[in-house]
Every structure is written in C-alpha cells, then in structure tokens.
SERO-4910 file (N, C-alpha, C, O; in steps of 0.05 Angstrom, whole numbers):
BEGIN
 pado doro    nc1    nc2    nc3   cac1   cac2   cac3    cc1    cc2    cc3    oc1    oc2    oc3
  Unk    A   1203   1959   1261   1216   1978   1243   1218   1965   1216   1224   1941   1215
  Unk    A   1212   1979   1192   1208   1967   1163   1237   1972   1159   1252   1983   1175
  Unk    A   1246   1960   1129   1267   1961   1125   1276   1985   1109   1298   1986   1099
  Unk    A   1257   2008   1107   1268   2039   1092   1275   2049   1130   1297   2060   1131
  Unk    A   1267   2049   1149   1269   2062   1170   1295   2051   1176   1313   2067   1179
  Unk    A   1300   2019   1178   1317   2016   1191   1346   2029   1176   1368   2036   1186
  Unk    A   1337   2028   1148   1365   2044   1130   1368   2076   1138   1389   2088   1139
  Unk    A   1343   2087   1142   1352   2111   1145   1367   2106   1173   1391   2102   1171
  Unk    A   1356   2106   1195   1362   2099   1221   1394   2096   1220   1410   2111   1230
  Unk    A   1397   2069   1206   1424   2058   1208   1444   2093   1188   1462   2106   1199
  Unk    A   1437   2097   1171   1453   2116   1158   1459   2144   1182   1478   2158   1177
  Unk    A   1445   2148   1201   1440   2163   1218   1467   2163   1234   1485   2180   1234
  Unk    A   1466   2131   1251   1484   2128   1264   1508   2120   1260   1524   2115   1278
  Unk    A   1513   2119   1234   1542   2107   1215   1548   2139   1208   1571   2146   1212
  Unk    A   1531   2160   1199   1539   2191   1210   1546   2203   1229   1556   2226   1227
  Unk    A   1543   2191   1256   1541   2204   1281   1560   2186   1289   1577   2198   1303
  Unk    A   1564   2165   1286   1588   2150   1309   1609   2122   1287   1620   2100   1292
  Unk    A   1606   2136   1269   1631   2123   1248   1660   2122   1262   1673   2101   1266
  Unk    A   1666   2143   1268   1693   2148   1261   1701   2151   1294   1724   2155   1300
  Unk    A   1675   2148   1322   1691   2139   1338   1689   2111   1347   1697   2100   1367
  Unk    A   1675   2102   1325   1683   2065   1326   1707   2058   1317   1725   2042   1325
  Unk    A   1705   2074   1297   1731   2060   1277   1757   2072   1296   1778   2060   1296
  Unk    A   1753   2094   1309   1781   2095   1329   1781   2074   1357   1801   2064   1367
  Unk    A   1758   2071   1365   1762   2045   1380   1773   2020   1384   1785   2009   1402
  Unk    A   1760   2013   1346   1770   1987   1343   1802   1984   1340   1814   1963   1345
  Unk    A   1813   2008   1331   1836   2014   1324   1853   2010   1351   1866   1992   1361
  Unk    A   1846   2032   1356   1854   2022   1390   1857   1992   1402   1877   1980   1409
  Unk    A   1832   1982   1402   1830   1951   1412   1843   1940   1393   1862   1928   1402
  Unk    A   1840   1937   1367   1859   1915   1355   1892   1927   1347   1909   1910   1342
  Unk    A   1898   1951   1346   1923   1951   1336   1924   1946   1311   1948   1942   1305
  Unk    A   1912   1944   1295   1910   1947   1266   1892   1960   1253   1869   1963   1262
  Unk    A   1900   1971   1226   1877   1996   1232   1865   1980   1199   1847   1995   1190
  Unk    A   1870   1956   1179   1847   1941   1165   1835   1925   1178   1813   1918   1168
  Unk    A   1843   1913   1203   1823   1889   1225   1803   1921   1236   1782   1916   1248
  Unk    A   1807   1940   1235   1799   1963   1245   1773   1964   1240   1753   1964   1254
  Unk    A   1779   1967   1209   1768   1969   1181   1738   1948   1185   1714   1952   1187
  Unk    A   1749   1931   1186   1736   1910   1177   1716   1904   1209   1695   1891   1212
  Unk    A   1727   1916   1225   1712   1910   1254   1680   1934   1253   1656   1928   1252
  Unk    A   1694   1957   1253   1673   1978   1247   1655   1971   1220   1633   1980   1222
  Unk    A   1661   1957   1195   1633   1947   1185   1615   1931   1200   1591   1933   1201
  Unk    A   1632   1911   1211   1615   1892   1218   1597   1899   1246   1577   1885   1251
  Unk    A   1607   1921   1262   1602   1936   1285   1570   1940   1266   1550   1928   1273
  Unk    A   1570   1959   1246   1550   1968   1235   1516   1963   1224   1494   1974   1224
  Unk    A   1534   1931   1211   1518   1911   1198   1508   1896   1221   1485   1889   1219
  Unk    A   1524   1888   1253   1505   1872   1269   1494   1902   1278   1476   1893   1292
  Unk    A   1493   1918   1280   1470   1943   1292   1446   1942   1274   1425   1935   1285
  Unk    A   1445   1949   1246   1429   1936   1217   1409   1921   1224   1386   1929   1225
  Unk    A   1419   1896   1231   1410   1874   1236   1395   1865   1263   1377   1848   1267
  Unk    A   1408   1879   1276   1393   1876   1305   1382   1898   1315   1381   1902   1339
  Unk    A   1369   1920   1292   1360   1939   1300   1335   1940   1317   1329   1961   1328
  Unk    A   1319   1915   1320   1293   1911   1324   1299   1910   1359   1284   1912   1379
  Unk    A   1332   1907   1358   1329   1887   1396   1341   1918   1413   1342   1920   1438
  Unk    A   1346   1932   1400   1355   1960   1420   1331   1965   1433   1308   1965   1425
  Unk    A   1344   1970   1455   1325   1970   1482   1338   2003   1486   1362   2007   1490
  Unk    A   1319   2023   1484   1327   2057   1483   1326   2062   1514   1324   2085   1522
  Unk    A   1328   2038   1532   1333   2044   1554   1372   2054   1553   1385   2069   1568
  Unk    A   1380   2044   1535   1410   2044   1532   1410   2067   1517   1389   2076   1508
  Unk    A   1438   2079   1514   1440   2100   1487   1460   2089   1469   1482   2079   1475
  Unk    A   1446   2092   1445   1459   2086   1422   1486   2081   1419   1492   2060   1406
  Unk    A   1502   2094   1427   1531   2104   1427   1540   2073   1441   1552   2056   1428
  Unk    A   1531   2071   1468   1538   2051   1490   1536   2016   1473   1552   1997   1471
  Unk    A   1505   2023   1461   1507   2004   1441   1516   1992   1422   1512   1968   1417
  Unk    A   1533   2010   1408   1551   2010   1390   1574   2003   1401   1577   1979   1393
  Unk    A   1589   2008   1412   1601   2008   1432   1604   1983   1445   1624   1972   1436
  Unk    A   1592   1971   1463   1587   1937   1463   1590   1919   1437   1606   1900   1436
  Unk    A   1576   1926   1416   1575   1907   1390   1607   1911   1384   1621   1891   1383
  Unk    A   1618   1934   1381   1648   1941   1373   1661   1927   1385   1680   1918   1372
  Unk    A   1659   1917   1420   1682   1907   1434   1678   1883   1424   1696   1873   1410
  Unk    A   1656   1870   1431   1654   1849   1426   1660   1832   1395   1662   1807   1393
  Unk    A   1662   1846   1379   1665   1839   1346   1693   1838   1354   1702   1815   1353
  Unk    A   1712   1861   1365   1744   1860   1372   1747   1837   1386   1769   1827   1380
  Unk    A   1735   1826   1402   1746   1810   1418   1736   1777   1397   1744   1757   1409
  Unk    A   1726   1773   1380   1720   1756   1369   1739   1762   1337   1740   1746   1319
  Unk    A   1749   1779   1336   1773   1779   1313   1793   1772   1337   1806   1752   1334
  Unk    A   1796   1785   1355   1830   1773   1359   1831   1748   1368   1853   1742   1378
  Unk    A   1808   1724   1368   1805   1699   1380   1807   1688   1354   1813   1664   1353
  Unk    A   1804   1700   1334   1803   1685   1308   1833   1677   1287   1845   1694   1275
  Unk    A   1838   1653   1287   1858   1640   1280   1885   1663   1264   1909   1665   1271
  Unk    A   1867   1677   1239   1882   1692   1227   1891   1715   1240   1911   1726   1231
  Unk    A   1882   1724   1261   1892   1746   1274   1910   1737   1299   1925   1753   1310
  Unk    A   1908   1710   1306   1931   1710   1323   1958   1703   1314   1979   1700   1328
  Unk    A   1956   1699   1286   1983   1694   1279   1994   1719   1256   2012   1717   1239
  Unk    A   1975   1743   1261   1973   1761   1248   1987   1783   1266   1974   1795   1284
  Unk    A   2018   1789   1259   2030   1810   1278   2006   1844   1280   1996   1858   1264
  Unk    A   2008   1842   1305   1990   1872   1311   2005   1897   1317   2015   1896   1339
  Unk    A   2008   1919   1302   2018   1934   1308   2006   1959   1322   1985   1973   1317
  Unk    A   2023   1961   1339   2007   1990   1346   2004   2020   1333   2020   2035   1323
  Unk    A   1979   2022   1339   1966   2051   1322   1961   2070   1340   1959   2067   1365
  Unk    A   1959   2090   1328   1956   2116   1340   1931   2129   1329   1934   2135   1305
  Unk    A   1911   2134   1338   1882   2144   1324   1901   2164   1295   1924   2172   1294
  Unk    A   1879   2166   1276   1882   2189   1253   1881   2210   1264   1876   2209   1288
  Unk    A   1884   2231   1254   1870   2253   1252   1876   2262   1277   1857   2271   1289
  Unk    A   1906   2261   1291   1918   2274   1315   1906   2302   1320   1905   2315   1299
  Unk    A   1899   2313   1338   1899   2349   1335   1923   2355   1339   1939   2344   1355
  Unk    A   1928   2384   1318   1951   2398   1317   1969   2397   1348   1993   2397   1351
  Unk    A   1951   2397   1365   1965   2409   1392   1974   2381   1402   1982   2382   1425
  Unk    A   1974   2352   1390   1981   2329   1406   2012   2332   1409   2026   2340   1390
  Unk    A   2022   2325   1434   2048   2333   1446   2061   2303   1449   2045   2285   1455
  Unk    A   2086   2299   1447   2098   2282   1445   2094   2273   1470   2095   2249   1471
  Unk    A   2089   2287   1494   2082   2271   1529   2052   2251   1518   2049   2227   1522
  Unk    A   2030   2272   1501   2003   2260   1489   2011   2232   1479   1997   2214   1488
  Unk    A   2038   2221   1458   2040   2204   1447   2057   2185   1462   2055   2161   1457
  Unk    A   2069   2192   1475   2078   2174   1503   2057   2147   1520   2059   2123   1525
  Unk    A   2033   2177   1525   2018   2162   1541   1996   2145   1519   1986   2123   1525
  Unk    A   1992   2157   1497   1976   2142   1483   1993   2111   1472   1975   2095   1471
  Unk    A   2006   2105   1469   2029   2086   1464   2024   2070   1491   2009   2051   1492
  Unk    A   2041   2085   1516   2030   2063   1544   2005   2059   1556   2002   2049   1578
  Unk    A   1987   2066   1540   1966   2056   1538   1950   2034   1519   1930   2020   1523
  Unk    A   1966   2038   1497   1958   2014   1488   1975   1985   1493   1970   1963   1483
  Unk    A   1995   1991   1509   2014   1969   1516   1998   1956   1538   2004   1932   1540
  Unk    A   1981   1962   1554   1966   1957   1577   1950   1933   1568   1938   1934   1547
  Unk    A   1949   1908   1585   1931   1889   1579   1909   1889   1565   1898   1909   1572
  Unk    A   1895   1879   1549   1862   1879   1546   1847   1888   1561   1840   1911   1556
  Unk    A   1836   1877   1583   1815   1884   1606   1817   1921   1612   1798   1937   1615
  Unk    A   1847   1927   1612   1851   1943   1626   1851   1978   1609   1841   1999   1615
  Unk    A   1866   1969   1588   1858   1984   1553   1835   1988   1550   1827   2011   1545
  Unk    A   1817   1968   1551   1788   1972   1542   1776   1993   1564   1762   2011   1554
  Unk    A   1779   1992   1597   1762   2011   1610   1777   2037   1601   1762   2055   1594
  Unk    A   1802   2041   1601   1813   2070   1587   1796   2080   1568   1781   2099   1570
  Unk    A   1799   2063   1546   1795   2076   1521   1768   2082   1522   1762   2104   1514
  Unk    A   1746   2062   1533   1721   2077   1538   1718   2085   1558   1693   2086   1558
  Unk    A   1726   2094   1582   1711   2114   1596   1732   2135   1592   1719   2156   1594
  Unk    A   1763   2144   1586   1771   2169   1571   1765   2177   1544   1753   2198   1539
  Unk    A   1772   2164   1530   1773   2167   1505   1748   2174   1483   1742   2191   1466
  Unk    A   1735   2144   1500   1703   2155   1484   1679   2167   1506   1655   2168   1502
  Unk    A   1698   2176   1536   1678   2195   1550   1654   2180   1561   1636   2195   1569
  Unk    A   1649   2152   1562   1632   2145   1573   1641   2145   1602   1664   2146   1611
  Unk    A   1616   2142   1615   1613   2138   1644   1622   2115   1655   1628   2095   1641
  Unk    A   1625   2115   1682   1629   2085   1690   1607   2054   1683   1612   2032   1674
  Unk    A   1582   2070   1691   1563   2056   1693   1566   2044   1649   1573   2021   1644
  Unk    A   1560   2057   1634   1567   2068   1618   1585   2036   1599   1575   2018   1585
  Unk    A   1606   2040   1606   1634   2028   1602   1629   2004   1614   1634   1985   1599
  Unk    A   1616   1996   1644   1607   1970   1650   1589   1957   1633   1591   1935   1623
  Unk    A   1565   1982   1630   1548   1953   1610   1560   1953   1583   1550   1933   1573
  Unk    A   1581   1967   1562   1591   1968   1546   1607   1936   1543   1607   1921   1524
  Unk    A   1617   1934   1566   1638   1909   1576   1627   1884   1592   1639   1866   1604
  Unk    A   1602   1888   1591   1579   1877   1608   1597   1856   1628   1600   1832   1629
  Unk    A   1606   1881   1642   1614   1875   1675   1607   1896   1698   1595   1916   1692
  Unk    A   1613   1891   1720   1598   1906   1743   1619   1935   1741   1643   1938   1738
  Unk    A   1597   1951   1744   1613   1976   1761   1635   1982   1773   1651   1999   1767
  Unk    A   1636   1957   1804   1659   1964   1813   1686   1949   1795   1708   1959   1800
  Unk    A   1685   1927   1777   1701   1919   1761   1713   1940   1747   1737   1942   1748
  Unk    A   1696   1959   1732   1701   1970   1716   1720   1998   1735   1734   2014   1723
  Unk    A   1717   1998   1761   1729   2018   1781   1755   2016   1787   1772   2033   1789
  Unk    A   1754   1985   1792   1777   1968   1800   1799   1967   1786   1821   1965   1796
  Unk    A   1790   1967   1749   1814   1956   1721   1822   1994   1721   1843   2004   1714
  Unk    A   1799   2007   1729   1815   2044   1723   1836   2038   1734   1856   2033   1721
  Unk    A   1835   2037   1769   1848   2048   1783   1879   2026   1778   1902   2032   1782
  Unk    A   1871   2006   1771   1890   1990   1756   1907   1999   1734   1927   1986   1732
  Unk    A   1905   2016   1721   1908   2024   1687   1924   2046   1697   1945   2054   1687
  Unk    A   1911   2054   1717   1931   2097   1728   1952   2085   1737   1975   2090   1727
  Unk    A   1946   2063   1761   1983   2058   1773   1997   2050   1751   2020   2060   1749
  Unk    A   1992   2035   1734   2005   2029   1709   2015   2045   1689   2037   2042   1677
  Unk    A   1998   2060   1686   2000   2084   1672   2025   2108   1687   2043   2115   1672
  Unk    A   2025   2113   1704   2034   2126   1730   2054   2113   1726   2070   2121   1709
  Unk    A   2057   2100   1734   2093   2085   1732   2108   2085   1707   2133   2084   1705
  Unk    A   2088   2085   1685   2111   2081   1665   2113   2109   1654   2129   2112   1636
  Unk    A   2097   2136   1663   2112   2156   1652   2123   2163   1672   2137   2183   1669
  Unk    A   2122   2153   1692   2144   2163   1703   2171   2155   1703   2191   2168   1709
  Unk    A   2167   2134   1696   2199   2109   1690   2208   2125   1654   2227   2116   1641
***
C-alpha cells in the first residue's frame, strides 16, 4: 500500500470507527484526555501498521485490539498511575438513558480490568465472543468465563 492509499484508507476508518474508540478508551481508562490521547495513538499505530492487517480479521476488531492494548500500556505508565482516574460516562448519552442505564453503566466500570474489558466489548461495542477474544488475544472460553463473571457481579450490585 503507497502512502496516498494508506491516507485515504486510514481517513476512512478514523470516519467509520472514531468515536467508538474514543468511547472505549474512555471506558477503559476513566479519563476522557488519556482518552484523547489513547484514540490518536490507536490511529497512528493502525497508519503505521497498515501493511500487517491480515483482512482475515475485521477492521473494527483490529482497531479494537490496538485500542486495548495502547490502554493497557497508558495505565502501566508511571504518569497515569499516580494520575487519579475518574470515572466517565460515554458523551453523547441518548435522550432515553435512564438513571437504572447510569447505575449499571457506573457498576460497570467499577468492575476489575479483565472483566470491564469483556463487557465493554462484547456489549457495548457488539462484538462477538470469538470477536472480543482475539480483540484481548485470549481464548474463547476465557472470554465466556470473565462474562459470566461480570453478570454475577453485575447482578449483585443492582440488586444490593
């Protein structure tokens, strides 16, 4: 791929899946300028590694992987662990989000790492199991295991 393709290309998918990175990262980091700053860099290693996508994968999933993984290498990084994280709530609520909606979105982000991340991608951003494993590049039934992990958790605390 030359470097006018790979700009258009890249402009393509910074149109098509901007803004549910940038709610991901938000999600995963709890800050919505580490957010910021996660979804460029989500962008620029896609840019850059445009040559290694294997279209056996879909784009999205791909993105998606680079995103977690960029999150999980900001919150290892010195300035962010001594950097209080607050929790966020995606932008751009729809009119109809119900305070039970903001309940659970809240005890959901209170949920461990491991366990946040299979939520948020296999609800949130609608991927599949299979999907969400290679996203997290772990097995299937892992990724079966941290759900059914996340509901009793989930489950208990709206109901408490």
């Amino acid at each position: 791929m030359d470097k006018m393709e790979r700009n258009a290309w890249i402009e393509e998918i910074v149109r098509l899946y901007e803004n549910d990175i940038m709610q991901l990262c938000t999600m995963l980091l709890r800050n919505a300028s580490l957010a910021e700053d996660a979804t460029q860099e989500t962008f620029l290693k896609a840019w850059r590694g445009a040559d290694q996508f294997r279209s056996d994968a879909s784009v999205k999933t791909w993105l998606i992987r680079i995103a977690v993984n960029v999150c999980r290498d900001l919150r290892k990084s010195a300035w962010t662990r001594h950097t209080v994280l607050m929790n966020a709530l995606p932008e751009g609520k729809p009119d109809t989000y119900s305070e039970q909606d903001e309940t659970l979105t809240l005890a959901v982000m209170m949920l461990p790492d491991k366990l946040r991340q299979v939520v948020l991608l296999h609800y949130w951003q609608r991927l599949t199991v299979e999907e969400t494993a290679e996203a997290l590049s772990v097995s299937r039934s892992t990724v079966l295991r941290r759900l059914e992990k996340a509901k009793k958790q989930l489950k208990k605390e709206m109901e408490g």
